[in-house]
N, C-alpha and C positions, 0 to 999 in steps of 0.2 A: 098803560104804562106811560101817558102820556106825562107823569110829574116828574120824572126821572128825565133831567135835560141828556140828549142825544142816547136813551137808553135802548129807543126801537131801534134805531140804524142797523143794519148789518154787515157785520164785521167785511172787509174784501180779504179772502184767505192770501192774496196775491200780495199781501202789503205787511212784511214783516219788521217786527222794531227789533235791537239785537246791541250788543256795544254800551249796557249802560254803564256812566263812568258819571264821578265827583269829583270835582277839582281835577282831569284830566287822570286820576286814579281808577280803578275798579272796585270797588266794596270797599274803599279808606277807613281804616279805626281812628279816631281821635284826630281828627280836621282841625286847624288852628284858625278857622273863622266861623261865625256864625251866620254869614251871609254864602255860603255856598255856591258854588256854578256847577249845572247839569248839562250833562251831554249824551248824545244817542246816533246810532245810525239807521238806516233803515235800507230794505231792497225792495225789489218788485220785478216778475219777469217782465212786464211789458215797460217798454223803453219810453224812456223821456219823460218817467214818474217824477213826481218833486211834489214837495212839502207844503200844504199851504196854509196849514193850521194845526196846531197840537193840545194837547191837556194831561196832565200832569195833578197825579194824587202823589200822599204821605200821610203817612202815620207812623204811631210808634208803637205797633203790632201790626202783626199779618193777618190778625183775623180780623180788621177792620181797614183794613185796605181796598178801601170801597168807595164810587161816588157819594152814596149819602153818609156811612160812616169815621171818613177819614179826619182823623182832629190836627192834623199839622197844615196842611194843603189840599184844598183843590182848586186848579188856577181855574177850571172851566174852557171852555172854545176859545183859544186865542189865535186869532190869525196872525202865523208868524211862519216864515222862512226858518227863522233861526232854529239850530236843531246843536249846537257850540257854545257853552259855557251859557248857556241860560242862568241868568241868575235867580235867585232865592228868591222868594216872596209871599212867603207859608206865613207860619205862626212865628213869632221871635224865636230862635232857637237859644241856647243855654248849656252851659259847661257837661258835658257825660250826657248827650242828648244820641240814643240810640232813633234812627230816621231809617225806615222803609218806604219805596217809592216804586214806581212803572209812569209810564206814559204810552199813549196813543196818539196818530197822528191823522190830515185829510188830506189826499193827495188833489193835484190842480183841480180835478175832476169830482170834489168833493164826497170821495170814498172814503170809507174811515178802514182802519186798522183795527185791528185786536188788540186788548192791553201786551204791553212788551212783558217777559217775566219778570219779578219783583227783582228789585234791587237793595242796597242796605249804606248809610253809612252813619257815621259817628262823630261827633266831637270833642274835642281834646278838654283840656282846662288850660287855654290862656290868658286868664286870668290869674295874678299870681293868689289874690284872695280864695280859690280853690283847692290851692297846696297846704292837704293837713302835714304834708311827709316834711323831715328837713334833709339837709344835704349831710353824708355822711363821707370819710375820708378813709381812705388806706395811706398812710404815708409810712414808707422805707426807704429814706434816700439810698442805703445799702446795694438798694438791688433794684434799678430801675427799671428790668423787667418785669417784674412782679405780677403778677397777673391774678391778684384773688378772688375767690367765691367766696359769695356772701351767701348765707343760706338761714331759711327760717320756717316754720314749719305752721302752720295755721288748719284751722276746723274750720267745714263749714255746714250748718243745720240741715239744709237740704239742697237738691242740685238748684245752683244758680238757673235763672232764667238766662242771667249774659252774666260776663263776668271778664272786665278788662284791668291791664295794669299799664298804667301811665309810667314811662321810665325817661329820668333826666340825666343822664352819666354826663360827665365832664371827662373824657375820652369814652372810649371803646365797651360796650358791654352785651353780653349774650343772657338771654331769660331763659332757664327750664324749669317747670313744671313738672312735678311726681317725674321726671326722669323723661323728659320730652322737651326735647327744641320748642319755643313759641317762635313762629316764624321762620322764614328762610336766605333769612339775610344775615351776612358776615361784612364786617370790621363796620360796625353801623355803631352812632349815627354817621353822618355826613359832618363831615369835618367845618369847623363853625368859628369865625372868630370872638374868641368865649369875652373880649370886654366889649363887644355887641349884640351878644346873643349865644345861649345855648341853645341845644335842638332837644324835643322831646317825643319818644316813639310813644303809642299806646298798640295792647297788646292783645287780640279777642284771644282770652286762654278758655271760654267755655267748657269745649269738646277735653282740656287736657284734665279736668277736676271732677271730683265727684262729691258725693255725702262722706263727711268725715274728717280724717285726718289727711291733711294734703301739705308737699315739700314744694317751696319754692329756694331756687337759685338763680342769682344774679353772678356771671362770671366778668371780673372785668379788667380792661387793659387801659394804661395810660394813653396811649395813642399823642393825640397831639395837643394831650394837655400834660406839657412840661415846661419848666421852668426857664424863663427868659421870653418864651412867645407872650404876647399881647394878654392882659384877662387874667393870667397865670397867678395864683395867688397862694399855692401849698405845691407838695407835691403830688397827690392826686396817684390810684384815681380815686376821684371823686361820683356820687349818687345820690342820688333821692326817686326813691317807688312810691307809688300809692295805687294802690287795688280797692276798685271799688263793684261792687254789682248793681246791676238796673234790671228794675220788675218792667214790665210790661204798659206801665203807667208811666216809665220814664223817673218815677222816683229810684233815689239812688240810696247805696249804702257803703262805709268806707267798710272794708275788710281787713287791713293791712295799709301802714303806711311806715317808711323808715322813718327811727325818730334816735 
């Protein structure tokens, strides 16, 4: 085994990895940078453990989440404390980039850890050159609470491997699927000043679709894009979705996009 760098060592069962997080998130869909920061913690019953070296795989499947198979990263032995927003240093990442990851670490004592269990995250399209969808409007000045669902019904061949929707509302909006919440957040996004910046959620609807005929709904509320604030430019609300699925290669495919 000697070609496998550090693959004799034996695990110390006493040195567990646990807490893996992206950008300060837990399993993030659709990150709005390509340079990512990793984070982890770690315990150990005997006292006055500490960090003295880590390593760190990625790929973009779990069955290759491996020292010699992983095709996004393997940083190898780094002697490093740091165990707080590590940043990125894999392979360039790119718009709808589904990333699986773990780490292990050496305590003072040069024991090593077990790999931590896999982690996952994603990211977004910040680039605007990635938006096939365009923005579409409700406007009723009549009834400025209005609150409508959009709805639209699409096929699909077979079960997605992943299957995410990128959503940009200009106020308030809720995603269902075949009849199921995506998500567990309300009055989202985060309130934005819209002539500096919209915000855009993405959305792992996987688990809610299947083979076939499938319902999506976008419910959505003006919130605080009304007329007189900063950016304001109709009255809104305002959206644009785009659904796309990613194989296991990372290539992608649009599904759906409002036009």
């Amino acid at each position: 085994c000697s070609f496998l760098p550090f693959g004799c060592a034996k695990p110390d069962p006493e040195l567990n990895i646990f807490d893996l997080k992206c950008e300060n998130l837990k399993e993030p869909a659709g990150i709005a940078t390509f340079m990512p920061r990793l984070s982890w913690k770690y315990s150990s019953e005997i006292n006055g453990t500490s960090q003295s070296a880590y390593q760190i795989i990625a790929a973009s499947d779990t069955n290759i989440l491996d020292e010699t198979s992983a095709d996004l990263w393997n940083s190898g032995k780094i002697v490093s404390k740091e165990s707080v927003l590590v940043p990125w240093n894999g392979e360039q990442l790119r718009s709808g980039t589904l990333c699986f990851w773990k780490v292990r670490i050496w305590d003072q004592n040069d024991r090593i850890s077990d790999w931590s269990t896999a982690s996952l995250f994603s990211t977004g399209l910040p680039e605007e050159t990635e938006w096939k969808a365009v923005y579409i409007a409700y406007n009723n000045s009549k009834d400025i609470n209005a609150s409508p669902q959009l709805r639209k019904g699409f096929t699909l061949d077979n079960d997605p491997e992943h299957l995410f929707i990128h959503v940009n509302s200009l106020g308030y909006h809720e995603v269902w699927v075949n009849g199921k919440k995506a998500g567990d957040k309300v009055l989202t996004p985060a309130v934005s000043q819209f002539s500096k910046r919209s915000l855009v959620l993405t959305y792992d609807i996987t688990s809610l679709v299947g083979k076939g005929q499938n319902d999506l709904v976008i419910w959505l509320g003006r919130g605080w894009y009304a007329p007189g604030l900063p950016g304001v430019v109709n009255e809104g609300p305002v959206v644009r979705a785009q659904m796309e699925s990613v194989a296991k290669d990372n290539s992608r495919e649009i599904i759906l996009a409002t036009d």
